[in-house]
Structures are given as structure tokens and as C-alpha cells.
C-alpha positions in Angstrom: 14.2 -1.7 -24.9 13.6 -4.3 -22.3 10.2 -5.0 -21.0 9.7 -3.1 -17.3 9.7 -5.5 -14.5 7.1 -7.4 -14.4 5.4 -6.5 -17.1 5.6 -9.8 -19.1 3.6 -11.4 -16.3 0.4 -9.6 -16.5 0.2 -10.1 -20.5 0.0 -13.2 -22.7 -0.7 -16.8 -22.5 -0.7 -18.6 -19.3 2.9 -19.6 -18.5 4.3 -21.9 -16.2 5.1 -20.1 -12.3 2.1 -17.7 -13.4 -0.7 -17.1 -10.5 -4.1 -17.6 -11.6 -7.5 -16.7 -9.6 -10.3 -18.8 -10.4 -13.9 -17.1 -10.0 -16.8 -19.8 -9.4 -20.8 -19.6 -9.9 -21.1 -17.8 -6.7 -18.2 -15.5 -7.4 -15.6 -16.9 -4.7 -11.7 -16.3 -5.5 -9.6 -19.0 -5.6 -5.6 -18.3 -6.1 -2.7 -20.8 -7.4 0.3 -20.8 -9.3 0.5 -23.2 -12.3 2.7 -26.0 -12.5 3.2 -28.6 -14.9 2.2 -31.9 -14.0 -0.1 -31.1 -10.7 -4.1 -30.5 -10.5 -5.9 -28.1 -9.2 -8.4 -29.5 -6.2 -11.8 -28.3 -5.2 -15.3 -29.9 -3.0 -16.3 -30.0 -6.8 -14.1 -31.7 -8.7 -10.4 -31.3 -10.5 -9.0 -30.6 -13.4 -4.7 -30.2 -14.4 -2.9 -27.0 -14.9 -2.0 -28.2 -17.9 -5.3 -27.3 -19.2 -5.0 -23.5 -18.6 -0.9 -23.7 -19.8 -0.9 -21.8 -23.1 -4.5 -21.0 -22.9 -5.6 -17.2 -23.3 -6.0 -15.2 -20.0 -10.2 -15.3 -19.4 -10.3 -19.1 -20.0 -13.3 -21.2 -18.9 -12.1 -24.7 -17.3 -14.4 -27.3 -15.9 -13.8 -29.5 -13.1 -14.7 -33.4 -13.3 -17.7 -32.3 -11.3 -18.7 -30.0 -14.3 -18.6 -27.0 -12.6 -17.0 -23.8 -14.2 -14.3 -21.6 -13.5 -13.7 -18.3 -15.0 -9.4 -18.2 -15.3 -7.9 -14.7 -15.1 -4.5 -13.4 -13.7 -5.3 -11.5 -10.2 -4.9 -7.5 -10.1 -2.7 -6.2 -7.8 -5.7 -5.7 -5.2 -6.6 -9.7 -5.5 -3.2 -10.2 -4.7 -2.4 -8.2 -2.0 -5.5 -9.0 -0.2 -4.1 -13.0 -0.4 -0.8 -12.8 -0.1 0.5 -14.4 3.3 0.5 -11.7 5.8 3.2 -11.3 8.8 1.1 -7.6 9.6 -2.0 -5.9 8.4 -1.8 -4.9 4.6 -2.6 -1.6 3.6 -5.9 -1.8 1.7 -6.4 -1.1 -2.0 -8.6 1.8 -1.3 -6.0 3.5 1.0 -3.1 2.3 -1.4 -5.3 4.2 -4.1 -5.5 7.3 -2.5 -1.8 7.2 -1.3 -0.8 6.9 -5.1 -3.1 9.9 -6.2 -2.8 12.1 -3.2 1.4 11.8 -2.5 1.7 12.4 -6.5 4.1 9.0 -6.7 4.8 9.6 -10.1 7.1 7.3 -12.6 11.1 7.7 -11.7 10.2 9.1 -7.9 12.4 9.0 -5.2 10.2 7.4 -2.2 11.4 6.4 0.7 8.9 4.1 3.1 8.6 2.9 6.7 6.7 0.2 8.0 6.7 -2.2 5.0 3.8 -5.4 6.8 3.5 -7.7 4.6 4.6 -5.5 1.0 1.5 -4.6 -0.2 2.0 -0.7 -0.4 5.9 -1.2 -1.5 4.4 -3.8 -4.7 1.6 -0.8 -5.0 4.7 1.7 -4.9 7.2 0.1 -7.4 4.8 -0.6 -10.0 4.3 3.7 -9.9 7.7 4.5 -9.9 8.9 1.7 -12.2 12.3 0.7 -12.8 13.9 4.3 -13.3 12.4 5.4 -9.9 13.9 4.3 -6.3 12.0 2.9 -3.4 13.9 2.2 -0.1 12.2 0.7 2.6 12.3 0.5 6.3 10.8 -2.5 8.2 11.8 -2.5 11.9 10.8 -6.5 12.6 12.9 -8.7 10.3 9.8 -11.4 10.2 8.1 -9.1 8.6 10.6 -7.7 6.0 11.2 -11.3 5.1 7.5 -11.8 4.4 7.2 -8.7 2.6 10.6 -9.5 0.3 8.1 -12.5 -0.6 5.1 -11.3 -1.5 6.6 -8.4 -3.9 9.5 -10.8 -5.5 6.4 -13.2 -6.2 4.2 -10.5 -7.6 6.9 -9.3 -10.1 8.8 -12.8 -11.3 12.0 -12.0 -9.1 13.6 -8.8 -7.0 12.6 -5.4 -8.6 15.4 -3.3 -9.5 13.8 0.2 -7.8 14.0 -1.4 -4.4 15.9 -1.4 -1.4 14.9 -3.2 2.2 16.4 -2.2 5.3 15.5 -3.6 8.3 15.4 -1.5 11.0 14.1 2.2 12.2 14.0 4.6 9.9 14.8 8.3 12.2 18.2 5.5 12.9 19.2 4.7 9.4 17.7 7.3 7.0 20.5 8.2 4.5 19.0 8.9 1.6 18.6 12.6 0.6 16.4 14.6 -2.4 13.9 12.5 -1.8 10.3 13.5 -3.3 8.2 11.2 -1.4 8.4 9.7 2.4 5.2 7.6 3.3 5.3 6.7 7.1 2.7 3.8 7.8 3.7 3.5 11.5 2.8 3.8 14.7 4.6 6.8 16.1 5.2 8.4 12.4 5.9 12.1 14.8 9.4 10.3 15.6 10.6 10.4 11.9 9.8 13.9 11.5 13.1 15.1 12.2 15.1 13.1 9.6 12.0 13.2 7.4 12.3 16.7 6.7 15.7 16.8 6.5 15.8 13.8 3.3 12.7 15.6 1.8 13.2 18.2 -1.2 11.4 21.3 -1.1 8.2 20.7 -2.0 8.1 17.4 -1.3 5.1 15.2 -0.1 4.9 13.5 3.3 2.3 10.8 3.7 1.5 9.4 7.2 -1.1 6.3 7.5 -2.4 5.9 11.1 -5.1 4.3 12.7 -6.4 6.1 15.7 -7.8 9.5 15.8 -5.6 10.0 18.7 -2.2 9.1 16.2 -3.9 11.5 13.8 -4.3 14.3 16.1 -0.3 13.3 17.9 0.9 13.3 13.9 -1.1 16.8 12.6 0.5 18.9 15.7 3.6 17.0 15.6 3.8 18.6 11.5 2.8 22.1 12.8 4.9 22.3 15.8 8.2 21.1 13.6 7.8 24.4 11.6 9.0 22.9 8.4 5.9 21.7 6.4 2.5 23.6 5.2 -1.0 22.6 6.9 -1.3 19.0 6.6 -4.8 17.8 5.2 -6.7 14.6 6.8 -8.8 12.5 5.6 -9.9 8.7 5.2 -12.3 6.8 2.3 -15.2 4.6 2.7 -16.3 1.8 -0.3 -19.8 0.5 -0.6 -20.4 -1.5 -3.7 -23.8 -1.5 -5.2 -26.2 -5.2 -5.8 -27.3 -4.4 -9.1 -29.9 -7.5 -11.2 -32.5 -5.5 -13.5 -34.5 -3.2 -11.6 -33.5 -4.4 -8.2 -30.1 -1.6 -8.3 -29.2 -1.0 -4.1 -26.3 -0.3 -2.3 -25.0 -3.5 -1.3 -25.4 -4.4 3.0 -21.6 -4.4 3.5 -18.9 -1.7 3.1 -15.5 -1.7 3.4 -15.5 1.1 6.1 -13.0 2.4 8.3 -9.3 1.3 7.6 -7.1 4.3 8.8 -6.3 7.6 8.0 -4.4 9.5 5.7 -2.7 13.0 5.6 -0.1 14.7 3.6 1.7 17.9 4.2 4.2 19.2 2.1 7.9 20.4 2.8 8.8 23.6 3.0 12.2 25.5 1.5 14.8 25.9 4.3 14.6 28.7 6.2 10.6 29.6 5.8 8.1 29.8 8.1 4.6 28.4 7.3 1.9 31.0 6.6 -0.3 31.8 9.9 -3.3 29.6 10.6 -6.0 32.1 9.9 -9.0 29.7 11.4 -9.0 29.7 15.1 -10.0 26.6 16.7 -13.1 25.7 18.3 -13.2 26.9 22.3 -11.8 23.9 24.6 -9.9 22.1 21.7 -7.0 21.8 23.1 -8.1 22.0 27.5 -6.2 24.7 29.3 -3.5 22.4 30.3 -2.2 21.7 26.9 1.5 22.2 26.4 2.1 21.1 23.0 2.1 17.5 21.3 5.5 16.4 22.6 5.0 18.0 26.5 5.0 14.8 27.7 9.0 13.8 26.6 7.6 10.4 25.6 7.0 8.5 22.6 3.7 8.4 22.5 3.0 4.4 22.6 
């Protein structure tokens, strides 16, 4: 049985073409890919890939400045977070809770729009592996281009699972019995349609937005389409704690506000979503409210 894709990258020796990240004294990343032949250059010195070639993963090389770098392979999260970027990546955090919270399981069927720069589609075909089948819609072909990059470079070559389409998805969705759809857009209500039309029945949408006003537009949008159960909100916050003896604190700096995320799930045709049984607060919607699509635009 042949390795999945990928896999022979992250284990083993370093090889030739592999990406190292080197962690210094003060604990800054720096990221390269090893070639015979060249050196790697820092303010403090050298020293030739040929040293770390063949050498176990968590090697120790020293520059000709004597200082020491601690050799490892970068995780997924190191990676996306330097990859070159044509958009805004989607965070580890959020990616985390995407992966948990839309169920992406091994073998799943997920459709995506809004690719960036490919760091939720490498996140997404390492989940579903080479049995599953991710097919993604970019609208700017810059970006697609960027993102085939990033996720052929992460895995050693194109991955099997996935498919790129550049352009919008409500105008080129095809694909049917789909188990997952994760909309990272900025007007994810316009998919809704054609969403809930590839989706099986009980099936997991996943919308990524910004802007309390996108996460408000996208949460009626859901209700008012009629064809999903209440969609649940939320985002996530990381605060990493200094910790040396005694002295244990939260660290001064958080990675805070990102986006948000919500999920509904779809329905079985011909079934109407259980009553709200919570009324909403007085004045939440004004007395001129007609419903999130009154105006006839797209909301940009």
C-alpha cells in the first residue's frame, strides 16, 4: 500500500527539496528548503545544507559565528503562516476549529470557496486524504495560482483529492452529495442556493466571515432559505502563557480576533426547520426590517 500523499515528507532523514525551520536562542523561525551544494546565510554566520542532508529531524547546526540552530521540519501552522501570500490566510486556530466543528472526516466530500493563498485547502486535504475529494473555487486567478503553490509545495507535488476552479462558485457548482461546503467569502448568502442544493442531508455548512455585519447578513440569510437548522456562531481567542519557574503569567499578546465561524446543517428535502422557540430581544431587528435580502442587492 503506497504511502498517503505527503506523508514521506514529514518522516525520516532530511532529504534534498525538504523545508526546514531553524529556531535560534531567542526563538525566531527561519524557513528554507535544502539544496545540495548552497549555504544557508544569517547576521551570525553560515553553515551548508549539506550538514543537515541525512541528518535526523531535531538536529543542532552551528553557524561559523557559533551560534545554534535547532533544525526541525515546519508543522502545517509554521507553514502556512510563511508561505507567500496573494490574500489573508485563514489562521491555524480558525483552521482548527473548522476541522473539528464541520466534522471533515477521512474520505469526505468538501467542496470550498475562496481558496487565498491555500492554507485551509492544505489544512483540508490532509483530513480528507487521498480517498476523500476537495474541489475548490477561487474567483481571482492570481490567487488560485498562488494557492496551487503553496499546497503542491507542502505535499511534494499535486494531491490527488483536489480540484481548482477558478471562478464563482453559485456559477460553476456541479458537484452533488457533497458532505461538506466551507464558504470563506465575502458575500457567502449568494451561494446558499446552489449550496443547499450540492449538500446531502445532513450535511455541514461552514461560513468564515469577518464583520459582525457579514455574520448577522449570513445567519438570516440561513433562516430565511428554509433549508438548514439554526446555525451556531462563534469565534476563538489564543493567549499563550510566559512560563520560567515561579514566574507562570499569561503572556502580553494574544492572537485575538480573526473572523467568525458558524455552521448549520442541511435539512432532508421537503422539511421545515423546527420553530425558533427564543424570541429576540425588543428592537433587534428596528421596525423597518424586511428581511436580509429586502434590499435586492448583494450586500458589498
Amino acid at each position: 500500500m503506497s504511502e498517503p500523499t505527503g506523508a514521506a515528507r514529514r518522516r525520516g532523514p532530511f532529504k534534498v527539496g525538504d523545508q526546514v525551520q531553524l529556531t535560534d536562542p531567542k526563538g525566531r523561525h527561519y524557513t528554507f528548503t535544502l539544496e545540495e551544494g548552497k549555504n544557508f546565510h544569517t547576521h551570525k554566520g553560515s553553515f551548508p545544507h549539506d550538514e543537515l542532508i541525512g541528518a535526523p529531524e531535531g538536529s543542532v547546526v552551528r553557524t561559523t559565528g557559533n551560534v545554534a540552530y535547532l533544525a526541525l521540519r515546519p508543522l502545517l501552522p509554521d507553514y502556512v503562516l510563511s508561505m507567500p501570500r496573494g490574500a489573508a490566510v485563514v489562521y491555524p486556530k480558525d483552521a482548527g476549529q473548522i476541522l473539528a466543528f464541520a466534522d471533515i472526516f477521512t474520505g469526505a466530500r468538501v467542496v470550498e470557496a475562496g481558496v487565498g493563498s491555500g492554507s485551509l485547502s492544505s489544512f483540508l486535504l490532509r483530513a480528507i486524504g487521498d480517498q476523500g475529494m476537495l474541489h475548490s473555487y477561487e474567483r481571482r486567478e492570481d490567487f488560485a495560482d498562488i494557492a496551487r503553490q503553496n499546497v503542491e509545495r507542502y505535499f511534494g507535488g499535486p494531491h490527488p483529492a483536489w480540484q481548482l476552479t477558478v471562478g464563482d462558485l453559485q456559477d460553476n457548482l456541479s458537484d452533488t452529495d457533497v458532505d461538506r461546503v466551507i464558504l470563506d467569502m465575502l458575500a457567502p448568502w449568494e451561494c446558499l442556493e446552489a449550496v443547499s442544493k450540492a449538500l446531502v442531508p445532513g450535511g455541514i455548512l461552514c461560513c468564515y466571515v469577518a464583520t459582525t455585519t457579514q455574520l448577522a447578513r449570513t445567519v438570516e440569510s440561513i433562516r430565511e432559505i428554509g433549508s438548514f437548522n439554526e446555525p451556531t456562531a462563534w469565534e476563538t481567542m489564543i493567549r499563550n502563557w510566559h512560563i520560567e519557574g515561579l514566574a507562570v503569567r499569561p503572556d502580553h499578546r494574544m492572537i485575538g480576533h480573526t473572523g467568525f465561524l458558524l455552521t448549520a446543517r442541511r435539512l432532508a428535502d421537503g422539511v421545515e426547520p423546527p420553530m425558533r422557540r427564543r424570541r429576540p430581544a425588543k428592537g433587534a431587528y428596528g421596525e423597518d426590517y424586511a428581511g436580509p435580502n429586502a434590499d435586492g442587492g448583494s450586500g458589498r
